[in-house]
C-alpha positions as CSV (number, residue, x, y, z in Angstrom):
1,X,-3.8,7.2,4.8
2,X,-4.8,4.1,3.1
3,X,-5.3,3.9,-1.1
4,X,-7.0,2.3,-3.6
5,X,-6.3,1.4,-7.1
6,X,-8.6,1.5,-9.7
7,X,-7.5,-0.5,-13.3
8,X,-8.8,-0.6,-16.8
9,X,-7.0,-2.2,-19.3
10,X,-7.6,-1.6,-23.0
11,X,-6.4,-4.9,-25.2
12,X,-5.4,-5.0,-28.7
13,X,-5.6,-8.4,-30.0
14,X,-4.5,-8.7,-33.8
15,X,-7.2,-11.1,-35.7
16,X,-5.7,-13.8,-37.6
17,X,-7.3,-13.5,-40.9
18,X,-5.0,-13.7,-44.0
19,X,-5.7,-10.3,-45.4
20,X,-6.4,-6.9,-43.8
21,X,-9.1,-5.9,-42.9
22,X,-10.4,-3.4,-45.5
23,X,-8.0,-4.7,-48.0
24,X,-6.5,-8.0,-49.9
25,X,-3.2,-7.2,-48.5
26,X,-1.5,-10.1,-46.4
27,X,-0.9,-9.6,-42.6
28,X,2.1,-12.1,-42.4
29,X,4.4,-11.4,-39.9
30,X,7.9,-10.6,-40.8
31,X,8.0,-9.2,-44.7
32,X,10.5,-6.7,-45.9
33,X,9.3,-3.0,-44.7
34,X,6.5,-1.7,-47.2
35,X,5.7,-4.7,-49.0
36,X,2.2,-5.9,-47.6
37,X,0.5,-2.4,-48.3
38,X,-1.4,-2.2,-51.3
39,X,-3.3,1.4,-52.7
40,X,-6.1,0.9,-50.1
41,X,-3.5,0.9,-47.6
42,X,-1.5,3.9,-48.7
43,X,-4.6,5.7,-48.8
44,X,-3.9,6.6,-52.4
45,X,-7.2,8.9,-54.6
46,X,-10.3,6.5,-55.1
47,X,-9.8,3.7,-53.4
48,X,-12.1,2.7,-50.8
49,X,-12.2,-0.1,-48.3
50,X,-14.3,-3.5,-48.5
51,X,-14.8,-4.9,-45.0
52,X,-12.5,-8.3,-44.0
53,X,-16.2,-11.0,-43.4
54,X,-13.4,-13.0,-41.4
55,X,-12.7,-10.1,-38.9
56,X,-16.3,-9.5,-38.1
57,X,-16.6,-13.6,-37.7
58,X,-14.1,-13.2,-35.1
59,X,-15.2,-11.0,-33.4
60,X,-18.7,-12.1,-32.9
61,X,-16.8,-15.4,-31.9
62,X,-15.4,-13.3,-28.9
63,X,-18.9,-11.5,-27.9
64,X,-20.4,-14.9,-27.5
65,X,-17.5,-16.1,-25.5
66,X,-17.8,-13.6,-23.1
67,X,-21.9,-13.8,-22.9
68,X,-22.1,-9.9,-24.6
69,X,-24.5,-8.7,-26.8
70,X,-23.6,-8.8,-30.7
71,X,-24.7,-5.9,-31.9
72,X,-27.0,-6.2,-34.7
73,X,-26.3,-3.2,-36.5
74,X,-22.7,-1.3,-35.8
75,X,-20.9,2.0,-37.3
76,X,-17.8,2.5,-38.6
77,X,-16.3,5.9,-37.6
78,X,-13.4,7.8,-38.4
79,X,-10.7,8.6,-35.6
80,X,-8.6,11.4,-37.3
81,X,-5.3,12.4,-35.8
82,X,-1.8,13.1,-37.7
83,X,1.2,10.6,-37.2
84,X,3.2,10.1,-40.1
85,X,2.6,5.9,-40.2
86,X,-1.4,7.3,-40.4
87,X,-1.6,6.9,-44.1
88,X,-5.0,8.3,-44.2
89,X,-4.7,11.2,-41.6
90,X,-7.3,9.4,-39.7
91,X,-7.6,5.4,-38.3
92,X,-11.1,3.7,-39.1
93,X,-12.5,2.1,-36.0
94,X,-15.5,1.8,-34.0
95,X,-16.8,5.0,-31.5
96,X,-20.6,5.0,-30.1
97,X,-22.1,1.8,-31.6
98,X,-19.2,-0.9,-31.5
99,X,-19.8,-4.7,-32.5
100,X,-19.7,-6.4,-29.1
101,X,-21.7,-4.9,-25.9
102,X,-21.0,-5.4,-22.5
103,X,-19.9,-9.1,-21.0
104,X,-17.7,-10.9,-18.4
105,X,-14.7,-12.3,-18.0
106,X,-13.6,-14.2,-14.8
107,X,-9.8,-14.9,-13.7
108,X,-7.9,-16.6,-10.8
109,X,-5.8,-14.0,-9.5
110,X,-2.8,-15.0,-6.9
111,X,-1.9,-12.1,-5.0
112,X,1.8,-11.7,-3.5
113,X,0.2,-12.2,-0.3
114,X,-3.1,-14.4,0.8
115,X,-4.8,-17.4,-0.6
116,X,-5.7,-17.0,-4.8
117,X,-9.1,-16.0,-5.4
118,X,-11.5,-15.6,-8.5
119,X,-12.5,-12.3,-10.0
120,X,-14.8,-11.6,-13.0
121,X,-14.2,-8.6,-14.6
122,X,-17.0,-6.4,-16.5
123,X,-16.3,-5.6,-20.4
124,X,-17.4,-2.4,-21.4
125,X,-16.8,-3.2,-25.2
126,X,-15.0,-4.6,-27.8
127,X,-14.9,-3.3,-31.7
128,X,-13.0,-3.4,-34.8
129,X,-10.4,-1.1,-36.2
130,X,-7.4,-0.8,-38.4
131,X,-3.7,-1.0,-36.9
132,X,-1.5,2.0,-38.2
133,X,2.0,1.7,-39.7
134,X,5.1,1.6,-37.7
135,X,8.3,4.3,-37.0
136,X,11.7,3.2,-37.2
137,X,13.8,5.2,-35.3
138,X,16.7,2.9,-34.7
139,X,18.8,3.2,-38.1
140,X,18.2,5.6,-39.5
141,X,20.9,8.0,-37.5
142,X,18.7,10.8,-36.5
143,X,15.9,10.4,-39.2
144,X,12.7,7.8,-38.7
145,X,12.1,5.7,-41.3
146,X,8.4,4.6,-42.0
147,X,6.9,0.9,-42.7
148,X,3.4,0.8,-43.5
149,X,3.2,-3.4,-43.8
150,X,1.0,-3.0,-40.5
151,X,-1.1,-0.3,-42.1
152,X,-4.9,-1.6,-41.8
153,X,-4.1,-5.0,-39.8
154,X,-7.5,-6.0,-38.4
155,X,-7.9,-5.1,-34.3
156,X,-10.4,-6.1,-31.9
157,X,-9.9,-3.5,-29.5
158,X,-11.2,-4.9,-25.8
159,X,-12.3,-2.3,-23.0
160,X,-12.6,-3.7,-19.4
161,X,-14.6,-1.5,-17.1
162,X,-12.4,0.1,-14.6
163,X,-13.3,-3.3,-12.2
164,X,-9.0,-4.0,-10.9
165,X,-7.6,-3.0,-8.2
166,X,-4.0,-4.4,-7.8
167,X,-1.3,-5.0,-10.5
168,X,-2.1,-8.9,-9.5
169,X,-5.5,-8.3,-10.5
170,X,-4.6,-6.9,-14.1
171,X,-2.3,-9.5,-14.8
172,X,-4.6,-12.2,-14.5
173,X,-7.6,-10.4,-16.5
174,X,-4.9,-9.9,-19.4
175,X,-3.9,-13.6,-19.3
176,X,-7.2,-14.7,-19.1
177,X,-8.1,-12.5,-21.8
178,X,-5.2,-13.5,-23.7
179,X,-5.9,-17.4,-23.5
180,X,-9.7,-16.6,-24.5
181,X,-8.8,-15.1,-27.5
182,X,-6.1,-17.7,-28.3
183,X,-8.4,-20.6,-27.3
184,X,-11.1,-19.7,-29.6
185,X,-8.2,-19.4,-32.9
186,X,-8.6,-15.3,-33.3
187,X,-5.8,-14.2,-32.6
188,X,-2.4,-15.9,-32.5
189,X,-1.5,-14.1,-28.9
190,X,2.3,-13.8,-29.8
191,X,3.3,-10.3,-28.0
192,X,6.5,-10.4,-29.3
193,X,5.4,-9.4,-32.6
194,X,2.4,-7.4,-31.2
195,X,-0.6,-9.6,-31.8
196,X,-1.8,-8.9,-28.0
197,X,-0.9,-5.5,-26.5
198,X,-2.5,-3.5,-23.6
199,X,-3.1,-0.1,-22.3
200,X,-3.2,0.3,-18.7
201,X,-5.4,3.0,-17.6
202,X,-4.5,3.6,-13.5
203,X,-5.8,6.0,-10.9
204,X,-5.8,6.4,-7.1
205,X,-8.0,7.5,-4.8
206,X,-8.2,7.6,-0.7
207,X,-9.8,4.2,0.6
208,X,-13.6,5.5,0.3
209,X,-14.2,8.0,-1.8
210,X,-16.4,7.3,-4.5
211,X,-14.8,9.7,-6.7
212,X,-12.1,8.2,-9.3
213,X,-9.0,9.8,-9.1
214,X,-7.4,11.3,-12.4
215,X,-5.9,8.7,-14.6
216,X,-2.8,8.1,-17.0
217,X,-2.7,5.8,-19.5
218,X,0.5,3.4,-19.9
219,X,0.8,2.9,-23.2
220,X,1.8,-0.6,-25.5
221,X,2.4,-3.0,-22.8
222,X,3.6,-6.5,-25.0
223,X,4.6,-8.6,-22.0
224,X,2.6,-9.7,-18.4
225,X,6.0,-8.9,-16.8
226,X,6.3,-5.2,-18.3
227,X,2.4,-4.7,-17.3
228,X,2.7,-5.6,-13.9
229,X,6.3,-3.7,-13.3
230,X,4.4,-0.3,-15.2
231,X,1.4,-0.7,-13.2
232,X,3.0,-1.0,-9.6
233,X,5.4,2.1,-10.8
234,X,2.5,4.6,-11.5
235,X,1.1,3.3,-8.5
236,X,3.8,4.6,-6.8
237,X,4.4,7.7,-8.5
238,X,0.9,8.9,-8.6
239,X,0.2,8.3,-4.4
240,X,3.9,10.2,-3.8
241,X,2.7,13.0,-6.2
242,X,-0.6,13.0,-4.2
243,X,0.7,12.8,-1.0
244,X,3.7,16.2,-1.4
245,X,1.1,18.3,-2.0
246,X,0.7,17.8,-6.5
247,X,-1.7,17.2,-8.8
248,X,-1.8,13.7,-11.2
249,X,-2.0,15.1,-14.9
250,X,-4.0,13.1,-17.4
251,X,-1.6,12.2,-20.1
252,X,-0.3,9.2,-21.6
253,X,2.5,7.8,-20.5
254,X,5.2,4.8,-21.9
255,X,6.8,2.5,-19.4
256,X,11.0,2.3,-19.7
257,X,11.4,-1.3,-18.4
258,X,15.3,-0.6,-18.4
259,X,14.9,1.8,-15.9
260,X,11.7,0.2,-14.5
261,X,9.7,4.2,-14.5
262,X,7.1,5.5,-16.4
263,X,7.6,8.8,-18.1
264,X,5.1,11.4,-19.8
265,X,4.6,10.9,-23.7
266,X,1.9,13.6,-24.6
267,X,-1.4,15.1,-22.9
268,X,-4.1,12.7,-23.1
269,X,-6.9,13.2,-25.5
270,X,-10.4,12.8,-24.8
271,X,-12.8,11.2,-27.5
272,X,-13.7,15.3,-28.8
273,X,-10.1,15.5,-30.0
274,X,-10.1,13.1,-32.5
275,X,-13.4,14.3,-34.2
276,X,-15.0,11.2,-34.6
277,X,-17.6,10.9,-37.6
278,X,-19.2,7.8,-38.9
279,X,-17.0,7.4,-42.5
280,X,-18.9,7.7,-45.3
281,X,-17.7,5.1,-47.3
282,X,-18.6,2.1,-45.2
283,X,-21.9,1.1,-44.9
284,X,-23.5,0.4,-41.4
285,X,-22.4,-3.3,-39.8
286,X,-25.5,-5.9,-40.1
287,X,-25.2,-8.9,-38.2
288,X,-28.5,-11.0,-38.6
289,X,-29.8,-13.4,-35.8
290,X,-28.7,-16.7,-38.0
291,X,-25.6,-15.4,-38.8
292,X,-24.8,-15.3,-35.3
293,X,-26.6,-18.7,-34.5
294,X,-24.5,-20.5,-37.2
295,X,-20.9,-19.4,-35.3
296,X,-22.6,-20.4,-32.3
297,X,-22.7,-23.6,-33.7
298,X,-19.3,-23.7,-34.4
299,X,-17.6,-22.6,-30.7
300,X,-15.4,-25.0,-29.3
301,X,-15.9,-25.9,-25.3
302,X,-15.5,-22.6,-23.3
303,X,-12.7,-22.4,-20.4
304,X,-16.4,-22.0,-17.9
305,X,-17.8,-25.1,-19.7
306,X,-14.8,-27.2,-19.4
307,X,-13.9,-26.1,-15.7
308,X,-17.4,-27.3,-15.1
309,X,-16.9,-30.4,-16.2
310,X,-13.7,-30.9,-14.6
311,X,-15.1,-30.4,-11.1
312,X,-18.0,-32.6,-12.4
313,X,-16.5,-35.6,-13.9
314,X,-13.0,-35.2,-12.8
315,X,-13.8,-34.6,-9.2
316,X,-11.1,-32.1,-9.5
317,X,-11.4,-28.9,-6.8
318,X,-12.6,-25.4,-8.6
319,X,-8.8,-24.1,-7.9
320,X,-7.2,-27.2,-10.0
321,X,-9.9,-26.7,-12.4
322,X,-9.5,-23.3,-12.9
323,X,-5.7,-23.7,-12.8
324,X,-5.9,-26.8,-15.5
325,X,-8.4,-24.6,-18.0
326,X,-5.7,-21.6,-18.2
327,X,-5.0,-23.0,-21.4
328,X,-6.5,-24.7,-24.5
329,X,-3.0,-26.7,-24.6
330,X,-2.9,-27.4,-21.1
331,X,-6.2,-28.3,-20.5
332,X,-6.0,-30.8,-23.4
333,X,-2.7,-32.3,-21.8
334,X,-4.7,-32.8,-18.5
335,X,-7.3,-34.5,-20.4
336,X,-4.9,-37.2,-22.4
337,X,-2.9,-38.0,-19.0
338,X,-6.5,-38.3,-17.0
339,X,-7.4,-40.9,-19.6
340,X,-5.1,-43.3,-18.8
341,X,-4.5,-42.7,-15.4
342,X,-7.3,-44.0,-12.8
343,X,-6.4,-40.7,-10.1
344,X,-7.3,-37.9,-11.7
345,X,-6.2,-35.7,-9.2
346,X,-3.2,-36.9,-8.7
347,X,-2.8,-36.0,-12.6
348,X,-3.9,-32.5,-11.6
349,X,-1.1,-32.7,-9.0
350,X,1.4,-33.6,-11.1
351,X,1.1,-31.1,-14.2
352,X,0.7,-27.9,-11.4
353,X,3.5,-29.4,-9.8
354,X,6.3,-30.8,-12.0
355,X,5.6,-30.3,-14.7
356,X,4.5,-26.5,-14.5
357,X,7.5,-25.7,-12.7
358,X,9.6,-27.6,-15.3
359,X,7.9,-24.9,-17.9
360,X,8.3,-21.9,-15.9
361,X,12.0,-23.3,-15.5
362,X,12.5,-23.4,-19.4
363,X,9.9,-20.6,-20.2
364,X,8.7,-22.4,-22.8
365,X,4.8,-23.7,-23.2
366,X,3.1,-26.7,-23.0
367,X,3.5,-27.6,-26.6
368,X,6.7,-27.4,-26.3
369,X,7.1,-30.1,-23.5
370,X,10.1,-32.5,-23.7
371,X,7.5,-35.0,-21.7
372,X,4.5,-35.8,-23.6
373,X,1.1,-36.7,-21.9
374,X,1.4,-40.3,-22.5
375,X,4.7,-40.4,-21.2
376,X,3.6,-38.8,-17.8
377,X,0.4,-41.2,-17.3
378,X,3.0,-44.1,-17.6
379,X,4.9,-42.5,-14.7
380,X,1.8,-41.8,-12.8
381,X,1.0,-45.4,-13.2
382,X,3.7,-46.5,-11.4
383,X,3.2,-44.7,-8.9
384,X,-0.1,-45.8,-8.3
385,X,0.4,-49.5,-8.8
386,X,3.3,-49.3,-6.6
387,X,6.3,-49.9,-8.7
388,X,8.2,-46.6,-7.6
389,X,7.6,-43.9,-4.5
390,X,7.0,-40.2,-5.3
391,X,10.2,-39.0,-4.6
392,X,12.0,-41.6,-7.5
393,X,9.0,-40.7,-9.6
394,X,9.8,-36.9,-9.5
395,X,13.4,-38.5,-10.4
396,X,12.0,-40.4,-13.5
397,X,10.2,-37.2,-14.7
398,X,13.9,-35.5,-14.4
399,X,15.4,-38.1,-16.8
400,X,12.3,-38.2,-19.2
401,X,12.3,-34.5,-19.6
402,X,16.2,-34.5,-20.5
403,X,15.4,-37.2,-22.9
404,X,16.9,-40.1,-21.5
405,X,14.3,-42.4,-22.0
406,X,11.3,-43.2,-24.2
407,X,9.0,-44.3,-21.7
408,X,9.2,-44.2,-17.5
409,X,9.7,-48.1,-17.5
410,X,12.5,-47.9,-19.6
411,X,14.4,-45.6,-17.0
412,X,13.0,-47.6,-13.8
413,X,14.6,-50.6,-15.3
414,X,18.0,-49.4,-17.0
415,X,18.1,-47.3,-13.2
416,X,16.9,-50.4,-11.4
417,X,14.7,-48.0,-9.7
418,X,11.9,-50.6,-8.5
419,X,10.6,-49.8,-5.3
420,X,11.0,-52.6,-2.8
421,X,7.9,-53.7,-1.5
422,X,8.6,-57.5,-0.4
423,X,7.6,-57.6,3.3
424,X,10.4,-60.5,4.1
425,X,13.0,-57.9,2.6
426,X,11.8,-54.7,4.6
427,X,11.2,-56.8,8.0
428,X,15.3,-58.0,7.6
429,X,16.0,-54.1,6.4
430,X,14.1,-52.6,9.5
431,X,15.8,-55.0,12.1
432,X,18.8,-53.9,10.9
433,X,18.3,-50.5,10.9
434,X,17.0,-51.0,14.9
435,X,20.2,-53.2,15.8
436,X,22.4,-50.0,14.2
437,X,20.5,-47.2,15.8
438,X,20.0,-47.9,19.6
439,X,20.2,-44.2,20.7
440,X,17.1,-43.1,18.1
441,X,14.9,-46.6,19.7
442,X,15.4,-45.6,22.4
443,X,15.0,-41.8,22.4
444,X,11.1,-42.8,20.6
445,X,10.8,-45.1,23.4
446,X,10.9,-42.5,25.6
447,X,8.4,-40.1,23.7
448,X,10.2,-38.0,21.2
449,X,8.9,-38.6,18.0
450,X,11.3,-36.8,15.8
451,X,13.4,-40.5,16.5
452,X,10.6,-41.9,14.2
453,X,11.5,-39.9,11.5
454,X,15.2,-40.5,12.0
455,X,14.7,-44.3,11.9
456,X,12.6,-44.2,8.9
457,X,15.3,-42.2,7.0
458,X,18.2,-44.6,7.8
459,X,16.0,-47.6,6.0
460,X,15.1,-45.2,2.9
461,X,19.1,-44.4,3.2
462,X,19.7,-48.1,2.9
463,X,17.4,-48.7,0.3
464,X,18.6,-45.7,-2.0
465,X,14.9,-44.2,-1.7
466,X,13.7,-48.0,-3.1
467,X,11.7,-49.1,0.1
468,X,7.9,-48.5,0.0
469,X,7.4,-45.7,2.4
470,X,4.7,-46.7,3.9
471,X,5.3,-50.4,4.4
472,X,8.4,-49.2,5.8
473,X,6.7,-46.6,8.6
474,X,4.1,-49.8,9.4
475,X,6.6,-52.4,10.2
476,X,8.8,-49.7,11.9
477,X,6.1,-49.0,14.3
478,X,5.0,-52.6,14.9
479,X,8.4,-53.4,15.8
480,X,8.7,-50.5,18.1
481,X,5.7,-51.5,19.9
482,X,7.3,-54.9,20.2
483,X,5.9,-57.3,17.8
């Protein structure tokens, strides 16, 4: 019996306006519990909310981005349910006419297995709401302590259609997603203090059947790691629940990423339990054509546009592209190296190479790169003009990304790590490495050509790595053949 998945992820992404988003209060990060909520806030008698302008900007900032339709008129609803860090007794948000309609977002996915591929994922919606407080449970030895700072934090809440099928695949929608919405400068991205957060919504069902299965939703996913771990589990679980004979239960669910399991957190509600009703004290949404044509006006360069380019002007394959756009900061690293640098490929090659694994190595980001773009275009250069191989280069990059040098030249010449490309010098070098190694000669001689590779490391041997490979391979061969 064979399965399939089917995904939907709902994303919270935290605007960054200054102020809330029906009130004057500040959403910095970090305050002393209960010190950014004002009366609107707290809910207290009479006060009403006044809509955020910024939050509605950024928001129509992200429908264009995706190629959705901006709604021109939306309604905000009330969402009543009871938790105690629910001033209000209900959240306001967005139910049947939401600000953003529809739209795409495509993603290079690389499976565990198989060659990476792209997928574009449908958007079903995306609309604003308020955040809700936050329980402390930690110190408060056996009591929960309540801080509403978060309290009406402006949310665009993102719906994908149910288009995933693999933990892979949802991994890569949410960091595409995730870049998109940093890239365009609404919404800082920083999971660790819950700016981006996603609800997994998985099912299974046997390998065509055109019914969906019953789903569960994982709840506040902050990291891509956690997502994928919570995914693959409830995967699991639901198929083994399936398979002995039970029923999956809709219900929402919390992933324990100490013991890497899922476990049941309450029934799930459907959209009749939380009463929605369009709240009387806002006023209907407008969004007018010009409005809309004047933040056009003001997009940056869309990941699509500038992987267009790329392949375009760069000559760059769709993959490197794609791979080189996963990032505002990253794309506009590739960018200052190809600049200087007269391969722009072999700039590709070299930031998904080195330097990406030097990142992944340190977790830390492209800004935060000990080897600026300058600095690698003066190592590609000497590569290309000759003055070291690739495998001193890749030892250059090593010393510039511990600091020990300002500049590549400065650690080719205090390493005396020129490549030796004088054909007088590498004819001497390869006669003596022939003269040494009679059993390898004559082993090639005969046929094998593994010898070849055996005489072409002694001379790199003898040379510390210094000798230009290829010179070396040419006059190795010519003097095998006997000139």
């Amino acid at each position: 019996m064979t399965w399939e998945v089917v995904i939907g992820l709902e994303t919270h992404a935290q605007l960054s306006t200054a102020s809330k988003i029906f009130s004057g209060s500040s959403t910095a990060f970090g305050a002393a519990p209960n010190t950014q909520a004002n009366a609107v806030d707290l809910a207290l008698p009479g006060t009403l909310p006044v809509l955020n302008k910024g939050a509605v900007e950024r928001a129509i900032r992200f429908g264009l981005a995706i190629g959705a339709t901006v709604a021109p008129q939306s309604i905000f609803a009330r969402k009543n349910y009871f938790y105690p860090d629910l001033p209000k007794g209900y959240q306001i948000s967005q139910y049947e006419i939401p600000v953003v309609q529809g739209g795409t977002l495509s993603c290079v996915v690389t499976p565990r297995a198989g060659e990476p591929y792209v997928k574009t994922v449908r958007l079903t919606r995306a609309h604003l709401e308020e955040d809700a407080g936050k329980s402390l449970h930690e110190d408060y030895h056996g009591m929960t302590g309540i801080d509403l700072n978060r309290a009406g934090t402006p949310l665009l809440e993102i719906v994908s259609e149910p288009d995933l099928r693999s933990s892979a695949e949802a991994v890569a929608y949410a960091r595409a997603l995730h870049s998109l919405v940093v890239w365009l400068g609404i919404c800082d991205g920083n999971m660790q203090e819950g700016s981006f957060r996603c609800d997994a919504n998985v099912s299974v069902r046997r390998s065509g059947d055109p019914r969906l299965g019953t789903r569960t939703e994982i709840k506040n996913l902050n990291s891509f790691r956690f997502l994928q771990q919570a995914i693959d589990f409830e995967v699991r679980r639901q198929i083994e629940l399936v398979e002995d004979g039970g029923t999956v239960v809709q219900e929402t669910r919390l992933y324990d990423p100490e013991r890497d399991q899922t476990r049941s957190m309450r029934s799930k509600e459907d959209a009749m339990d939380y009463r929605y009703f369009p709240d009387p004290d806002l006023l209907p949404l407008l969004i007018d054509r010009e409005w809309i044509e004047q933040i056009a006006r003001q997009m940056p360069e869309l990941p699509a546009a500038m992987r267009e380019r790329f392949v375009r002007d760069y000559g760059l394959p769709e993959y490197d592209a794609a791979v080189l756009t996963a990032s505002k900061g990253l794309a506009a690293y590739y960018e200052a190296v190809a600049g200087t640098v007269a391969e722009r490929k072999v700039a590709a090659n070299w930031i998904m190479g080195e330097v990406s694994a030097a990142l992944n190595s340190a977790q830390i980001d492209i800004g935060a790169s000990p080897v600026s773009a300058a600095q690698l275009a003066g190592l590609i250069n000497r590569v290309l003009d000759g003055t070291i191989n690739n495998k001193t280069a890749k030892e250059v990059f090593a010393a510039l990304w511990k600091a020990e040098g300002a500049s590549a030249d400065a650690i080719i010449e205090a390493r005396g790590l020129r490549q030796i490309s004088d054909a007088g010098a590498i004819e001497k070098l390869i006669d003596e490495v022939l003269a040494a190694n009679p059993g390898p000669v004559a082993e090639f001689r005969a046929g094998k050509e593994k010898a070849f590779n055996s005489l072409v490391g002694q001379a790199m041997k003898a040379t510390r790595g210094k000798a230009n490979p290829q010179q070396v391979n040419e006059v190795l061969r010519r003097r095998l053949a006997g000139g």
